[in-house]
C-alpha positions in Angstrom: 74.3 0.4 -50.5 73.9 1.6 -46.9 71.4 4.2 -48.6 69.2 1.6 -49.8 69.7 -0.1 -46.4 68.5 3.2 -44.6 65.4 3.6 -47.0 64.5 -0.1 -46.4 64.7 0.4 -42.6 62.5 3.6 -43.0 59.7 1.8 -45.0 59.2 -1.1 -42.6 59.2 1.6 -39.9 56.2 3.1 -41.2 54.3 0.3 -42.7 54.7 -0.9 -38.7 53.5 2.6 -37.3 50.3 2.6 -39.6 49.8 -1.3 -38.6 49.9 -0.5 -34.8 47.8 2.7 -35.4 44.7 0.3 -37.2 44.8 -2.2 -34.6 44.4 0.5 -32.0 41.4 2.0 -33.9 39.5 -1.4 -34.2 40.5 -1.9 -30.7 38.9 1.3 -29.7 35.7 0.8 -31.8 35.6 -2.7 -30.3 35.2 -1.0 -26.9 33.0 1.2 -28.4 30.5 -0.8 -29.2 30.6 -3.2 -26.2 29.6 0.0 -24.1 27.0 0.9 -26.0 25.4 -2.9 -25.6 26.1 -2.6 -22.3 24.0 0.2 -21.9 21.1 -0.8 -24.1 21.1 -3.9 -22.2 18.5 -2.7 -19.6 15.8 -1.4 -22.9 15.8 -4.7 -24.8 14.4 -6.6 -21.3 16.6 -9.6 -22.2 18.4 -9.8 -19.2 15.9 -8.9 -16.3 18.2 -9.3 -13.5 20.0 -6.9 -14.8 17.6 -4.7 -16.7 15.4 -3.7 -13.1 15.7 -6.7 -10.5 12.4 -6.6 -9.4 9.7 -9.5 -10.3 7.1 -8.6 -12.8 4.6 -9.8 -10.6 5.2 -7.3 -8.0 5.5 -4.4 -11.1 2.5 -5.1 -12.0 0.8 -4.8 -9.0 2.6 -1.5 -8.7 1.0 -0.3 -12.3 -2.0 -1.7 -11.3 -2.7 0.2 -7.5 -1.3 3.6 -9.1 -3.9 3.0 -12.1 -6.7 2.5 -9.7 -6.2 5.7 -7.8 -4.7 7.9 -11.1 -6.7 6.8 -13.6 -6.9 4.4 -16.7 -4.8 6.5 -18.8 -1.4 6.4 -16.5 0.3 3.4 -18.2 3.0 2.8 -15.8 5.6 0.3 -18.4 6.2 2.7 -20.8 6.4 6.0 -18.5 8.3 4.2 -15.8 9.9 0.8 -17.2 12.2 0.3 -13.8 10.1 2.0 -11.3 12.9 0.8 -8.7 15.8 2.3 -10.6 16.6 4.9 -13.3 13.1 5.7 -14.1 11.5 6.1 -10.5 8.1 7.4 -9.6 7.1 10.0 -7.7 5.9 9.0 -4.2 7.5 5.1 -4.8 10.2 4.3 -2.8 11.7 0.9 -3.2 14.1 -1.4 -1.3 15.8 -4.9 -1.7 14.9 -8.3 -0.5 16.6 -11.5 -1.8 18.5 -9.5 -4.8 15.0 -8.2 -6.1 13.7 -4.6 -6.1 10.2 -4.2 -3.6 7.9 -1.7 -3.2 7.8 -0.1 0.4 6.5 3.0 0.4 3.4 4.3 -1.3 2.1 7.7 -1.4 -0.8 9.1 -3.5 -1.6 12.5 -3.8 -0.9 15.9 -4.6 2.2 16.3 -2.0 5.0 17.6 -4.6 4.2 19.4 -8.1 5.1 16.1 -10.1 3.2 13.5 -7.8 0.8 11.2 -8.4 -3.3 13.0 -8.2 -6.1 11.1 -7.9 -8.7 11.0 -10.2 -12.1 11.9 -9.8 -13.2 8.3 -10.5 -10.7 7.2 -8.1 -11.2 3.7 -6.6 -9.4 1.2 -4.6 -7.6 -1.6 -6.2 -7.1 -5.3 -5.1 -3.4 -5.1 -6.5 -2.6 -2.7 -3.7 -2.6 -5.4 -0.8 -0.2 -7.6 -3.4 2.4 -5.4 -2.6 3.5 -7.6 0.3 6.4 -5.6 1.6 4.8 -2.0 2.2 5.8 -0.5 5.2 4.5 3.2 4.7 0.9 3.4 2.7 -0.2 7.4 2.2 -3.5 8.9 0.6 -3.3 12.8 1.1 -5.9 14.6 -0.5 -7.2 12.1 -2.7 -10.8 11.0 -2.0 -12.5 14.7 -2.2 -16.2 14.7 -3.5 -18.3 13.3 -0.7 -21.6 13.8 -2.5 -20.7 12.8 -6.1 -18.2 9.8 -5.5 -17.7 8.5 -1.8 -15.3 6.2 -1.0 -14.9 4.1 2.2 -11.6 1.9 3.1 -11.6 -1.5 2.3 -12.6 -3.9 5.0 -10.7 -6.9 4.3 -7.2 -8.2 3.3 -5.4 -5.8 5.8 -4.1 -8.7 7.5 -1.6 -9.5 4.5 0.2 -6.3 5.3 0.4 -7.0 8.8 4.2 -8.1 9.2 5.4 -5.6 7.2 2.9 -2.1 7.2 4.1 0.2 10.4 2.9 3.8 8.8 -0.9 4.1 7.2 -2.6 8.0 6.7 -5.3 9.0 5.3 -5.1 12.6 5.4 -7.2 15.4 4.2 -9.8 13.2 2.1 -13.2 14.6 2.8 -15.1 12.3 0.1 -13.8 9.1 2.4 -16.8 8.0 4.4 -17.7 4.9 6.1 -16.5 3.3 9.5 -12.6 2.8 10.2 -12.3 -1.2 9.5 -12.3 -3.3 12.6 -9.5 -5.5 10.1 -6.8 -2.4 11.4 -6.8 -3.9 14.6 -4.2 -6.6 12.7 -1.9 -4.6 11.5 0.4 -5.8 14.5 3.3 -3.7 13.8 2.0 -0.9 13.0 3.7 2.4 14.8 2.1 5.2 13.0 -2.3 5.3 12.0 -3.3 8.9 10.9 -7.0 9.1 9.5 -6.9 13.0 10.5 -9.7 15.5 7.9 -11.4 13.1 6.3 -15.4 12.3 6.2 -15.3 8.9 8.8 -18.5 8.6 10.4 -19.1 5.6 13.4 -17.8 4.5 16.7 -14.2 3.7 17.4 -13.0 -0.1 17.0 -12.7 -1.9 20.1 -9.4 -3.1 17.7 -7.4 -0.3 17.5 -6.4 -1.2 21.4 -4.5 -4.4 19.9 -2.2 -1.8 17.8 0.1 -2.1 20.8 3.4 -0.8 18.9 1.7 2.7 17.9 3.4 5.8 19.0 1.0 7.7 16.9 -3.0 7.7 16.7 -4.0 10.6 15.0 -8.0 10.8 14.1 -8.9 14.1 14.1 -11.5 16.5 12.5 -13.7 13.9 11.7 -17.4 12.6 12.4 -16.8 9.7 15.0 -19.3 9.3 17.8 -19.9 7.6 21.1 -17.8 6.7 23.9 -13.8 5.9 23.1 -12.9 2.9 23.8 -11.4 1.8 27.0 -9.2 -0.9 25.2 -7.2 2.5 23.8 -5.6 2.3 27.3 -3.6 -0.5 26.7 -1.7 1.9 24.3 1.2 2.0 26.5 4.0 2.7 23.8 1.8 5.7 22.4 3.5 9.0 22.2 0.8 11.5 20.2 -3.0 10.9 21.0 -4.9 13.0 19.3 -9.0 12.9 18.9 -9.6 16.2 19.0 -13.2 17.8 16.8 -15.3 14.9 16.4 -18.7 14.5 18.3 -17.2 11.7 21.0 -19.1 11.4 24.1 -19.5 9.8 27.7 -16.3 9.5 30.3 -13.0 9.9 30.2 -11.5 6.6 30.2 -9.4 5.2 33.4 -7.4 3.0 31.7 -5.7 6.1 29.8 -3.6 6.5 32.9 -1.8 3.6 31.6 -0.3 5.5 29.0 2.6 6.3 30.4 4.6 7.5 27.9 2.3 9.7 26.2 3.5 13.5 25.2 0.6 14.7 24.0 -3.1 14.4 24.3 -5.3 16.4 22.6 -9.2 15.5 23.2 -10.8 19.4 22.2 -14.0 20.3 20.5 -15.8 17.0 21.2 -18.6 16.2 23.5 -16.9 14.4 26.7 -18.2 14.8 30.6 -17.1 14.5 34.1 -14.4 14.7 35.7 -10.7 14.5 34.9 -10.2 10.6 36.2 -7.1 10.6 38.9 -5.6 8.3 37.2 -4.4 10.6 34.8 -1.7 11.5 37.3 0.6 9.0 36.0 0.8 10.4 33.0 4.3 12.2 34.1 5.7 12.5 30.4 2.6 14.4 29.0 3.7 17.9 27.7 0.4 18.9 26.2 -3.2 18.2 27.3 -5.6 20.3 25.9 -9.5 19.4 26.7 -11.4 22.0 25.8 -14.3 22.6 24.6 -16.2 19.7 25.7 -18.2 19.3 28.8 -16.5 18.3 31.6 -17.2 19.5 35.1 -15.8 18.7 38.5 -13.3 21.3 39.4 -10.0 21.4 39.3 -8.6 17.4 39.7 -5.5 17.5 42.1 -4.3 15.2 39.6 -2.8 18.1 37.3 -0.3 19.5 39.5 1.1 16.2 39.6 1.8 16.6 35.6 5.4 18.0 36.4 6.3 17.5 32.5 3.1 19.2 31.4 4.0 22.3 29.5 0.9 23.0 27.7 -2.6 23.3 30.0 -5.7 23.7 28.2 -9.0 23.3 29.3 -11.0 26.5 28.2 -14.9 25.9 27.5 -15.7 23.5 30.2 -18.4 24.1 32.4 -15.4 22.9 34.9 -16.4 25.4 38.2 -14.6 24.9 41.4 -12.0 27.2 42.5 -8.6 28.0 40.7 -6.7 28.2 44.4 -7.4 24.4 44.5 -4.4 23.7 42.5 -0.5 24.2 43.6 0.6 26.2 40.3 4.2 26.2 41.9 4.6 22.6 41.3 3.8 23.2 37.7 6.9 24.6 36.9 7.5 23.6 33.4 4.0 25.3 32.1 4.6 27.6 29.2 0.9 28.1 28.1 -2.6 27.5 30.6 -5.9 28.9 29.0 -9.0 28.5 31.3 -11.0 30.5 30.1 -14.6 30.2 30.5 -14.7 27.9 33.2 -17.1 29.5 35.9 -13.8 29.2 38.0 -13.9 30.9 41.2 -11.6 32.7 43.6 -8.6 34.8 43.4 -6.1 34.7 41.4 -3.2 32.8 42.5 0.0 34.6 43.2 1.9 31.2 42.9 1.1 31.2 39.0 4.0 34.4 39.3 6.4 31.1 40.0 5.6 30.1 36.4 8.9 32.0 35.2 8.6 30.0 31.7 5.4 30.8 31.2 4.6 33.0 27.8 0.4 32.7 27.6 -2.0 33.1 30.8 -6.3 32.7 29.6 -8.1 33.2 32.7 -11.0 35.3 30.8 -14.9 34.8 31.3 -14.6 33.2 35.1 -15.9 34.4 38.2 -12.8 35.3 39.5 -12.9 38.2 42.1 -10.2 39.9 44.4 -6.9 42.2 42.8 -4.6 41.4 40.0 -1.4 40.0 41.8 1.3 42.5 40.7 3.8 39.8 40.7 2.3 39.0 37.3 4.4 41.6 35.6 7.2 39.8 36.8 7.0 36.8 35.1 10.2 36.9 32.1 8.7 35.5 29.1 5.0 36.2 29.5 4.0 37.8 26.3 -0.3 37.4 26.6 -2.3 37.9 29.9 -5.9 37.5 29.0 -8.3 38.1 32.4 -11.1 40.0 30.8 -14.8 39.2 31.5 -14.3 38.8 35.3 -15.4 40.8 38.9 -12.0 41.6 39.5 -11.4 44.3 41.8 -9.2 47.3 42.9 -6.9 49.2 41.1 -3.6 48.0 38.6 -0.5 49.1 39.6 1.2 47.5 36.8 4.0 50.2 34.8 4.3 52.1 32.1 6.8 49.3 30.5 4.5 46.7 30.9 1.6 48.2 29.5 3.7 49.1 26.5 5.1 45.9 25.9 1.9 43.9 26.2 -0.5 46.2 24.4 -3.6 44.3 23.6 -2.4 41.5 24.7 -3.1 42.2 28.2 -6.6 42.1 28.2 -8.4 43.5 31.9 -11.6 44.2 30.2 -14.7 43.9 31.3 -13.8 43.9 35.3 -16.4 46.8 36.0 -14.5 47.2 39.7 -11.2 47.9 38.0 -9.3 50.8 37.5 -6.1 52.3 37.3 -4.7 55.2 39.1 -4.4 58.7 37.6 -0.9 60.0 36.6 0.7 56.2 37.3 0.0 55.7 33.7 1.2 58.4 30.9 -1.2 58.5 27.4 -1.2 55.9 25.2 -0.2 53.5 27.6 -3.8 53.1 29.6 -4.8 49.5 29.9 -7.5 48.8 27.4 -11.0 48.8 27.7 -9.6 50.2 31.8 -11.5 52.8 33.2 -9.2 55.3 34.9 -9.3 55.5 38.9 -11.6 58.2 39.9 -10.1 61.4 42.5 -10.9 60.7 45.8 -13.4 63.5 46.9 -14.5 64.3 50.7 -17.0 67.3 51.2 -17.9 68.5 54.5 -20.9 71.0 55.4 -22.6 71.7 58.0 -25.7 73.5 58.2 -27.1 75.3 61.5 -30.6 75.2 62.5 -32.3 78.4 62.7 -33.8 77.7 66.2 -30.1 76.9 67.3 -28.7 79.7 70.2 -25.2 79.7 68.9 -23.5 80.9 71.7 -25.0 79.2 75.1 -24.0 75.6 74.0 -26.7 74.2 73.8 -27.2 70.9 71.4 -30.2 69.6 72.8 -32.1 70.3 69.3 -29.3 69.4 67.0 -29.0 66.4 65.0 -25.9 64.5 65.7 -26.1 61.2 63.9 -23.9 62.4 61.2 -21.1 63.0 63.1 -21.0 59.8 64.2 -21.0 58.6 61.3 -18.1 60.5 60.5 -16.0 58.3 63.8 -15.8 61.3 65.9 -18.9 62.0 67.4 -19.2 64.9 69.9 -15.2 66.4 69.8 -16.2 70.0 70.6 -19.0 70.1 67.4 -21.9 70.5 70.2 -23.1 74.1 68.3 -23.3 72.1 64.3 -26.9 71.2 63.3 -25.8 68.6 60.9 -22.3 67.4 59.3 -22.5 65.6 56.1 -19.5 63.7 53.9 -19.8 62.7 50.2 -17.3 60.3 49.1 -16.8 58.0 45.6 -17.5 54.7 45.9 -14.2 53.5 45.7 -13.2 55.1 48.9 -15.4 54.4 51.1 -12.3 52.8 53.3 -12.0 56.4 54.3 -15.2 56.3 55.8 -13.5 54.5 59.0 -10.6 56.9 59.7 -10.8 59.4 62.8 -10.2 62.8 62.2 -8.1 63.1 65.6 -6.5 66.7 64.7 -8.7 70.1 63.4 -9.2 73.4 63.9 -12.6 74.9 63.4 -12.8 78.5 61.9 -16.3 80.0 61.6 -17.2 82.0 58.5 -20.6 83.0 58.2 -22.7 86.0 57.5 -25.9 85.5 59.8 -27.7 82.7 61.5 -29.0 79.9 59.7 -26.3 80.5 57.1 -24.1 77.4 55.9 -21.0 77.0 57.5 -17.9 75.2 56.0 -15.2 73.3 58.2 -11.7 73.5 57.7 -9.2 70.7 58.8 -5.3 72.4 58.8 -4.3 68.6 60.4 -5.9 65.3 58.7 -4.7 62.1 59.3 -2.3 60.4 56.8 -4.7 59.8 53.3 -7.0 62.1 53.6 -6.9 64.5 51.4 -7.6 68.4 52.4 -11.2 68.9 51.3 -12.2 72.0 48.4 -12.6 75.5 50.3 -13.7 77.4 47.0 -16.1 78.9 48.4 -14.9 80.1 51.7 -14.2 83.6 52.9 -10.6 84.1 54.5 
């Protein structure tokens, strides 16, 4: 009986066990399949709010502007169904407003190897200016046949991006032609306009002077013209300036000395004139100002030594003139780099610009400059270019071995036909190029007696004795010499003033009229003993 009992107990066990174990399977297949309807939830586009949270409206438009500039075959809803979330695009970033997905960045062009490149039939569409909350809008490299296919910007409907656009570049596009619109001058927040390498031909908008939250106006390296705008003054949150190679002309503006918090400002390679205003003094922030190659004359303004931030000085290709002293370098103490080269600057080098201890690149080739090389210029720590070629600078360079060797070509003394340096100073190899060496200093007395001289009786009265004044010590015992004469290199001719106070004369000839050579056993300091070759002892 209890055997049977046992058995029983042992059944109901196991008919228990294998009930428990099929409700834990259909439990598990129950989760199962309620995780895979979860995640096929977003494909089936039943549920949009959850699917991709972003209005089809605004998709659309996205599909749309990228078709425009890509091309008709990109079909944005079945490459990129949720642009915003686990399909996104290259170049689309995205961010959320009200619980729905927006677009807010937009860049087209060939930046990374999977982003979005233009097509040759490229063309601006309307759907790009329904994207209401774009805050960065980017074109690199996009627009690129000028002859076959220009493109200009769109004129209109800028002003519906005006709350929310602060970054807009057009970069690198050389088939974009046309005039900047004057409809930029709305985009009121806007911190950021770069419209740097493209084809942009016409005069600068009055407008871009309402843009008063840029920190950046790039427009470089392209074909604008005529004066700049004095409304660009008003800029006064404006960090980077930068107009450099277009074909911009008339006056520097005034009012830019009311952008007082500009860095850097780069007007090179266009076609401006006069002077550097005064006003440009208050720009005590700038770092960089490069101006050159352009037309500017006037000297040297007093206003840049007032720059004490300025770290960067370039000027080069100006028909500037005036004189370099004009300007206290020692005040300029944070200069790294100052080319003027080609300037028709005059003067002397100033010894001050030795004070520059940070500076690493010195252009002050193709002047006028005149006088010696300061020697205090191989003092300066960091210098690693010295360019003063093309010049009438004089004398000789006393600069050493070391410094020769560490600047190489990059100390260029060229082209200073007065210039030399001394003989045995510098070893081989190490010569300053293009530096002729100093040449010896050579002194050569004669004398030559005149045949109807009486050599003993004392008697000059027939001799010539302009020479030996000449020499600074006329008469001295010499009444029995016909004539003394001195040859000397051109580079001595200080010696030409010193007094030979101390000789003796010792006379070594064979019969009258015969030439005569003087010997000096006491010269002065620096005057070297001259040749006696040819003498008899």
């Amino acid at each position: 009986m209890e055997q049977v009992e046992k058995m029983t107990i042992q059944c109901d066990s196991n008919t228990g066990l294998k009930t428990a174990m099929k409700k834990l399977k259909y439990l598990s297949f129950s989760i199962l399949v309620l995780c895979i309807f979860y995640l096929s939830a977003p494909c089936n586009g039943d549920d949009e709010s959850l699917a991709a949270p972003m209005k089809r409206t605004e998709q659309q438009a996205l599909y749309s502007a990228i078709q425009g500039f890509v091309g008709k075959w990109w079909n944005g809803s079945d490459l990129y169904p949720d642009p915003c979330g686990w399909t996104p695009i290259q170049g689309v970033s995205c961010d959320l407003f009200d619980g729905f997905w927006y677009v807010t960045d937009l860049s087209i062009g060939p930046v990374h190897d999977n982003s979005l490149s233009c097509a040759q039939n490229v063309e601006f569409s309307s759907h790009l200016f329904a994207l209401r909350h774009l805050r960065s809008l980017s074109f690199f490299n996009c627009f690129v046949s000028p002859s076959q296919r220009p493109v200009s910007i769109p004129s209109t409907n800028w002003e519906v991006l005006a709350e929310s656009l602060e970054s807009l570049e057009f970069r690198s596009n050389p088939g974009l032609t046309g005039e900047i619109p004057v409809a930029f001058g709305l985009l009121r927040n806007l911190q950021s306009l770069v419209l740097m390498e493209n084809g942009l031909t016409g005069e600068l908008p009055e407008s871009i002077g309402n843009l008063i939250n840029l920190r950046r106006l790039n427009l470089a390296t392209n074909s604008f013209k005529g004066r700049i705008p004095d409304s660009f003054g008003g800029l006064n949150r404006l960090l980077i300036l930068d107009m450099s190679r277009n074909s911009l002309s008339g006056f520097l503006p005034m009012t830019f000395g009311g952008l007082n918090s500009l860095l850097k400002l780069d007007l090179s390679n266009n076609q401006l004139q006069g002077k550097i205003p005064l006003e440009f003094r208050n720009l005590k922030d700038l770092t960089l100002l490069d101006f050159s190659n352009n037309r500017l004359s006037g000297a040297l303004t007093q206003s840049l030594q007032e720059l004490s931030s300025l770290q960067e000085l370039v000027l080069s290709n100006n028909p500037t003139g005036g004189e370099i002293m004009s300007l206290e370098w020692q005040n300029m103490r944070a200069l790294i780099a100052v080319d003027l080269s080609n300037m028709s600057l005059t003067g002397e080098i100033p010894e001050s610009i030795a004070e520059l201890k940070g500076l690493r690149f010195l252009g002050l080739n193709d002047n006028q400059l005149t006088g010696k090389i300061p020697q205090k210029l191989a003092s300066l720590p960091n210098v690693s270019a010295i360019y003063l070629h093309g010049n009438n600078l004089t004398g000789e360079l006393k600069f050493s071995d070391w410094f020769y060797g560490k600047m190489g070509r990059r100390f260029g003394a060229w082209g200073n036909p007065n210039l030399c340096y001394p003989i045995g100073l510098v070893r081989t190899g190490y010569a300053p190029f293009g530096v002729k060496q100093c040449e010896e200093k050579v002194m050569k007395y004669e004398t030559h007696l005149d045949s109807k001289s009486n050599l003993g009786n004392g008697n000059s009265d027939n001799h010539d004795s302009t020479s030996t004044a000449s020499l600074g010590f006329k008469g001295c015992g010499l009444n029995r010499i016909g004539r003394t004469t001195m040859t000397m290199k051109k580079e001595d001719k200080d010696v030409s003033v010193m007094t030979l106070k101390y000789f003796q004369e010792k006379e070594k000839y064979s019969s009258p009229g015969a030439d005569e050579r003087l010997y000096f056993t006491k010269l002065p300091k620096g005057v070297p003993i001259p040749p006696s070759s040819t003498s008899k002892n």
